[in-house]
Every structure is written in C-alpha cells, then in structure tokens.
C-alpha positions as CSV (number, residue, x, y, z in Angstrom):
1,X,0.0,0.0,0.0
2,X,3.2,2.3,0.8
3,X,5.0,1.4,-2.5
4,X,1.3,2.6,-4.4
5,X,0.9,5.9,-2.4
6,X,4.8,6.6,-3.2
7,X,4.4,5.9,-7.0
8,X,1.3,8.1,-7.2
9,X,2.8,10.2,-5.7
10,X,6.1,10.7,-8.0
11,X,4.1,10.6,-10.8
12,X,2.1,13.2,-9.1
13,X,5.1,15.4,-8.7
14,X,6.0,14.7,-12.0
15,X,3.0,15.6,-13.9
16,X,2.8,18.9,-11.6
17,X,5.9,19.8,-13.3
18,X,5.7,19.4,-16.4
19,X,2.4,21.5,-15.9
20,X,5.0,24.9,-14.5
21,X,7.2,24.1,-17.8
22,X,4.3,24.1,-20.0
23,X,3.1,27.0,-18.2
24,X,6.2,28.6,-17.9
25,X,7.2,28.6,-21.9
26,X,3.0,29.5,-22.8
27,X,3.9,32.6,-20.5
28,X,7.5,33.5,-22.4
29,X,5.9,32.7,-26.4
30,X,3.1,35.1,-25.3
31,X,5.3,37.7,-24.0
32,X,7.5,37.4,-27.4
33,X,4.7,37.8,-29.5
34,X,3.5,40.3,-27.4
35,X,7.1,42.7,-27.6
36,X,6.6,41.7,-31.5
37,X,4.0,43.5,-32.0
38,X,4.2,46.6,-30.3
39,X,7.8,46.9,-32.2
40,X,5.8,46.2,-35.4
41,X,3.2,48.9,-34.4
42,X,6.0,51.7,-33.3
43,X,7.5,51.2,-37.0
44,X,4.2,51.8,-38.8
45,X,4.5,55.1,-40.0
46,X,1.4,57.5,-39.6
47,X,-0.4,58.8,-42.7
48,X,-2.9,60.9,-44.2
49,X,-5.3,60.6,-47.3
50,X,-3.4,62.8,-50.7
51,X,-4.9,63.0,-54.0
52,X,-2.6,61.9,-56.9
53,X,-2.9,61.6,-60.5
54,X,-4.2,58.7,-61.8
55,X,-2.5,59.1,-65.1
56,X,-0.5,61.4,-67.0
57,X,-1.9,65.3,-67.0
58,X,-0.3,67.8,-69.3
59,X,-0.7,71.7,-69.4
60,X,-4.2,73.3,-70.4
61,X,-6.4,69.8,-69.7
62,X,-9.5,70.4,-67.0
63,X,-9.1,68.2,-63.9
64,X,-11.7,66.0,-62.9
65,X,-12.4,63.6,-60.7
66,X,-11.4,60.6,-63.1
67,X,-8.1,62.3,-63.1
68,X,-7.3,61.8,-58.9
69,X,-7.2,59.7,-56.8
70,X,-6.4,59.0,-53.2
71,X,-3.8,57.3,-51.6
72,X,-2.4,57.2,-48.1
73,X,0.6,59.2,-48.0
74,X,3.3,59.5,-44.8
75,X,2.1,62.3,-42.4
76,X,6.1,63.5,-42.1
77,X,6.4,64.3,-46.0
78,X,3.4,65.6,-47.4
79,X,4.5,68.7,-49.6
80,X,3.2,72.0,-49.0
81,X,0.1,72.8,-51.4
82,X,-0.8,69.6,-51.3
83,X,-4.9,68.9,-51.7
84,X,-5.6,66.9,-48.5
85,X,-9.9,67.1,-49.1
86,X,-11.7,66.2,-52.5
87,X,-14.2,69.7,-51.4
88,X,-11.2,72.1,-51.9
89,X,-10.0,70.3,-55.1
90,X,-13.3,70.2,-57.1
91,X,-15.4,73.2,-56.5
92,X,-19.4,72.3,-56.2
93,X,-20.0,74.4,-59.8
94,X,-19.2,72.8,-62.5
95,X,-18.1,76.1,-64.2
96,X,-15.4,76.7,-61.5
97,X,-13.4,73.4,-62.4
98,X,-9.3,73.7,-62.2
99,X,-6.9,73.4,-64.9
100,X,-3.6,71.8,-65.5
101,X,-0.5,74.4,-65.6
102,X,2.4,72.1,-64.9
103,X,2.5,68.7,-66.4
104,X,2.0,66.2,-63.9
105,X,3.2,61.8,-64.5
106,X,0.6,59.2,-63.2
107,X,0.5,59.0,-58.9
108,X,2.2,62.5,-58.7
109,X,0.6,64.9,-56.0
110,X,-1.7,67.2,-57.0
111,X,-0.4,70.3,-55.7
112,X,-1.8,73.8,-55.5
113,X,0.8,75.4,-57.6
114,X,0.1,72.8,-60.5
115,X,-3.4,73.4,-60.9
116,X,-5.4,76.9,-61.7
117,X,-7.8,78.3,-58.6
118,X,-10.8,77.4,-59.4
119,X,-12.9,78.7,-62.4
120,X,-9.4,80.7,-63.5
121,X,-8.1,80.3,-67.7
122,X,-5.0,78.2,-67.8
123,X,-4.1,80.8,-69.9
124,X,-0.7,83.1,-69.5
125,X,-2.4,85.6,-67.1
126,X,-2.4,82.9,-64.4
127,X,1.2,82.9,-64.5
128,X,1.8,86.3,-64.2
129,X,2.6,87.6,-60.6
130,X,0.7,90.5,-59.3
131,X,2.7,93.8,-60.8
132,X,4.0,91.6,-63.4
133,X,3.8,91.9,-67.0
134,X,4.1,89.7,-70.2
135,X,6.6,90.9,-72.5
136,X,7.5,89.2,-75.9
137,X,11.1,89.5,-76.9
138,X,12.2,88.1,-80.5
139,X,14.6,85.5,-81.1
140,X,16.3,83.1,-83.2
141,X,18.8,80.1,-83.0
142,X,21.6,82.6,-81.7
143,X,19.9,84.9,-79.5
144,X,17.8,82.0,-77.7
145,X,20.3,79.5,-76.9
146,X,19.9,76.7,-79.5
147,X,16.5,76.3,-78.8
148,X,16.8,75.0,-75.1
149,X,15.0,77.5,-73.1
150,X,11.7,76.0,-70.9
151,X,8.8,78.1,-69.4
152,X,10.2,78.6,-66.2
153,X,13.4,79.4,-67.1
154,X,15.2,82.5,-66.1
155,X,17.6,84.8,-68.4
156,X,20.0,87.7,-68.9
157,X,19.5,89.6,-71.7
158,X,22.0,91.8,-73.2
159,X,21.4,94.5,-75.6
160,X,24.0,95.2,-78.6
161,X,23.5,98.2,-80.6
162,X,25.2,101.6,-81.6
163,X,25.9,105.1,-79.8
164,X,25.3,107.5,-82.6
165,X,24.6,110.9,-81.6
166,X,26.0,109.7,-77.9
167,X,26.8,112.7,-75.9
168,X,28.2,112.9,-72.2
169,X,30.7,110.1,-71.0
170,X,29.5,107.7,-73.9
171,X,30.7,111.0,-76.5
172,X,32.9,109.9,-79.4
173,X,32.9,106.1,-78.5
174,X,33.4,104.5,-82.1
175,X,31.3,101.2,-83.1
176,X,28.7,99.1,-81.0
177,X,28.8,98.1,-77.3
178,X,27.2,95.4,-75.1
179,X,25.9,95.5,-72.6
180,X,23.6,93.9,-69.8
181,X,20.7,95.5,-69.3
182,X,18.0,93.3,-67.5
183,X,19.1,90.0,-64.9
184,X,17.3,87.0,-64.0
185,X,14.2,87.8,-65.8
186,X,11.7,84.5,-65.9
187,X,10.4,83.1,-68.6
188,X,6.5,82.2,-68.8
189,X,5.9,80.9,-72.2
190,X,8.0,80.0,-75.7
191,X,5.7,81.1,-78.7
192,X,2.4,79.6,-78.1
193,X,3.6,77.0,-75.0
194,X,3.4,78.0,-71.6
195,X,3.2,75.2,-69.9
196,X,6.5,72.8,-69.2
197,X,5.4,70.1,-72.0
198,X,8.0,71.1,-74.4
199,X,10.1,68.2,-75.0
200,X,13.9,68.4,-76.9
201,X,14.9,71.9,-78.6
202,X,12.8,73.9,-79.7
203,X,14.0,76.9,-82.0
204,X,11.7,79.6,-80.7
205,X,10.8,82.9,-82.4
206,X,9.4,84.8,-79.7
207,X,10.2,84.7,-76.0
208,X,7.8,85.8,-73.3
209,X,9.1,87.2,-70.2
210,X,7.2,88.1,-66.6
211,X,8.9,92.0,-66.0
212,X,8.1,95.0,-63.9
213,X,6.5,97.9,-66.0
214,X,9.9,100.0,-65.6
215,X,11.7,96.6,-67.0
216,X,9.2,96.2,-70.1
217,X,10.0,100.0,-70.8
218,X,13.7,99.2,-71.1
219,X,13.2,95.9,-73.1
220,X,11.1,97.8,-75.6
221,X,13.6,100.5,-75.9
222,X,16.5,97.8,-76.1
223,X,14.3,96.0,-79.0
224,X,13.7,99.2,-80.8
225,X,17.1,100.6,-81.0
226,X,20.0,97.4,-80.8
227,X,19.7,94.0,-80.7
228,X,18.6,91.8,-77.9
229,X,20.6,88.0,-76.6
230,X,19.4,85.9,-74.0
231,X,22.0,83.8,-71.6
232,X,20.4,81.3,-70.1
233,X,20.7,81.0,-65.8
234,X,21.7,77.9,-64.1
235,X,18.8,76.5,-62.0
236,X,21.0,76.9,-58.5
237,X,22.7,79.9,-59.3
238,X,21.4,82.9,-56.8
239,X,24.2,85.3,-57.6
240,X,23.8,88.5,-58.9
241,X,25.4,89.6,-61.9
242,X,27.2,93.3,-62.0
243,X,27.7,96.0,-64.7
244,X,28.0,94.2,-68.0
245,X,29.6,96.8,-71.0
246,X,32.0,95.6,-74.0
247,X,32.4,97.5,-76.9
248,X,35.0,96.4,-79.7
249,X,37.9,98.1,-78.4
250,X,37.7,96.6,-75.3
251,X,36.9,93.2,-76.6
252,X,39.8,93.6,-78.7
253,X,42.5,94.9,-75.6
254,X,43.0,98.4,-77.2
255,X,41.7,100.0,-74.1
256,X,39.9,103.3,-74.0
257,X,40.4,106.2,-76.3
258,X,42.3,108.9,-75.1
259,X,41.2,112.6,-75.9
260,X,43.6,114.5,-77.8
261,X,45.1,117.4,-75.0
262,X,43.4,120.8,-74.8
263,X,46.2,123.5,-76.2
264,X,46.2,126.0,-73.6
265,X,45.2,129.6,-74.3
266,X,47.6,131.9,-74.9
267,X,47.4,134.5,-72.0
268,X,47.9,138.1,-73.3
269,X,48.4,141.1,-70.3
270,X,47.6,144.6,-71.4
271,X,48.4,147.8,-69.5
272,X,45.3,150.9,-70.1
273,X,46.6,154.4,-70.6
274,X,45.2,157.9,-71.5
275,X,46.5,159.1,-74.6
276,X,45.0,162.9,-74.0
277,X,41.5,161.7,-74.4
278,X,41.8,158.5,-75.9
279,X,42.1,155.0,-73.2
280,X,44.6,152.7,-74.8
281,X,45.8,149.1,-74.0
282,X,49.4,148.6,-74.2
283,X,50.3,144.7,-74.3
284,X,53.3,144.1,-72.1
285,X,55.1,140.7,-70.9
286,X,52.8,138.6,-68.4
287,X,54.7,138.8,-65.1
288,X,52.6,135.8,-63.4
C-alpha cells in the first residue's frame, strides 16, 4: 500500500511539473509575440489621405475627378500645397473646375501650384505675378540659346547696338557696345507654349518674359534701337550679376580712347593808358 501511495505520488510530482514548464514557456511565447508586436506597431509610420494623379496630366487639360485619386501618404512628408480634401480640389459648380498648368506623371501629388484656382483660364495671365507683365522678346537660333529655353526658365538679356549721336561720357565712343541691361528675368511661355510640355529643342521665335513695367519699358527701348541676346541662368545659381559693357575696343584689348590734349590759351596782359582823351591798352610781358 506504501509502494502505491509513493508511486502516485512521484508521478504526481512529476506531472505537476511538467504543468509549470508548460506553463512557464506558454507565458515566455506570449510575452514574445507580445514585444513583436508593439515593435511592429511603433515602425508603422502615420499617414494621411493625398490626392494623386491617376495618369499622365499635361498643361491646359480640366481636372476632374477621373483624373485623382487618393492614396495614403506619410504624415512626415506631405508637400506644401498639397490637396488633403476632395471639397477644396473640385469646387461644387461645374463652371469653377481647375486646370492643369504644370504637367504632372501618373501618382504625382496634385499640388496647388500645378493646378489653376478654381474657375481661373490656364491661360498666361495665371502665371503672371501681381505687378508683373508679359513681354515678348524676338529670337532666333543665336539669340535664344539653341532652342533649349523651358517656361520657367530665367535669363539675362543683353542689348547690342550703336551710340550715334552719344553725348556725355559715352561722347565719341566708335562702333557698337554690349551690354547687360535686364538680370534674372523668368520666362512664362516659348511662342504659343506656356506650360512645361516642351520636349527636346525647340528653336523659338518669340520669347515671353514676366517683368516689372519699368523693366518692359527698357526691353522695348532695347528691342527698338539694338539687338537683344538671352543667356540662359543655371537653375541653382542665386548670384547676382554686375555691370556688364563691352564695346570692340575693349573686346579687342586696345583699351579706352584717349582725348587729344586741350592747347592751352595763350594769355595776353595789357596795361590801359590815356592818350589825352583816348584810353589805350598797351600789351606788355605777363609777369605771373
């Protein structure tokens, strides 16, 4: 009876355990899985709804709501203008619908400055920044780079012309000069394209610029009188270029013309005496 009450209880003790192993590894796999997860749910990155385009938009088509569509996009880089609600993309009127002005590839945000306001033309006046004006300046292959220039684009443009009738400091120069008369102007449209479509070069005959009133004034002076040549400005380059002027002795090293000297005036000194009742100068040596 004592060898039965020992075995049941070994296998008593045995079986109890096995149950705190059992136990014990339940307890360790749950609290893996457990640290598992929340690692998995600190990496998930929080995101908000962005309207993209669902396929390829170019300059001047009207955007509608076949054209979008939303996609969950991380919180942390989201760009500025960026439509966030369908009611501030597409107005309620019909008539107020937005246009494409930048050319846009298929899941590319749809961003405020890409699009018109609503109900505004595509046209070249939405470009235009307030107190700017649209100025056309004529080129050809030489005057507008090859062909290369893109809406957006910013220039110098250099005048070349003659000085006849010059008076002042410019008096007596011979030939034509250069020089740089506007910087950095941007350019909003090559012939009839204002949008960023163009694709390879493109010789242009007409340029359009975005100028100041005073800066149209000197452009149309400039065209009227010389001849006008754009340089094109590197995309990252924010310096500012000085005083341009070369005229063809320069160009050539000769340096500037010097005036012929002045031949001094003679000076004559008189002495006045009274001849009865007649005054009389007598010229005499100049003692100073």
């Amino acid at each position: 009876m004592r060898a039965v009450f020992g075995l049941v209880l070994i296998v008593g003790i045995a079986l109890a355990g096995g149950a705190v192993m059992m136990a014990r590894n339940y307890i360790s796999a749950y609290q893996n899985e457990l640290a598992r997860e929340r690692q998995a749910r600190a990496q998930i990155v929080p995101t908000k709804t962005v309207y993209v385009a669902s396929r390829p938009l170019r300059y001047g088509e009207r955007l509608t709501k076949e054209d979008v569509r939303a996609v969950n996009w991380p919180e942390n880089a989201i760009p500025e203008g960026t439509f966030l609600d369908a009611a501030m993309l597409f107005p309620e009127r019909q008539e107020e619908n937005r246009y494409v002005l930048r050319a846009m590839e298929k899941d590319e945000a749809i961003m405020a400055i890409k699009v018109t306001k609503p109900g505004e033309d595509a046209g070249l006046t939405s470009q235009l920044a307030r107190g700017m004006r649209a100025f056309a300046i004529k080129v050809d292959v030489t005057s507008g780079v090859s062909g290369f220039l893109r809406p957006g684009d910013r220039v110098d443009v250099y005048w070349t012309g003659g000085l006849s009738g010059a008076t002042g400091p410019l008096e007596g120069m011979q030939g034509e000069i250069t020089r740089l008369i506007q910087t950095n102007i941007q350019i909003v449209a090559i012939d009839q394209i204002s949008g960023g479509d163009v694709t390879g070069a493109n010789i242009a005959r007409t340029v359009t610029v975005a100028a100041l009133p005073q800066q149209v004034a000197s452009l149309a002076q400039a065209q009227t009188t010389g001849r006008l040549t754009l340089a094109l400005v590197g995309a990252d380059d924010d310096t500012i270029a000085a005083a341009v002027e070369v005229d063809q002795r320069m160009l050539l090293g000769l340096g500037a013309l010097e005036a012929a000297p002045e031949k001094a005036e003679e000076k004559v000194c008189t002495i006045r005496t009274r001849r009865g009742a007649e005054v009389v100068d007598i010229p005499i040596p100049c003692t100073n």
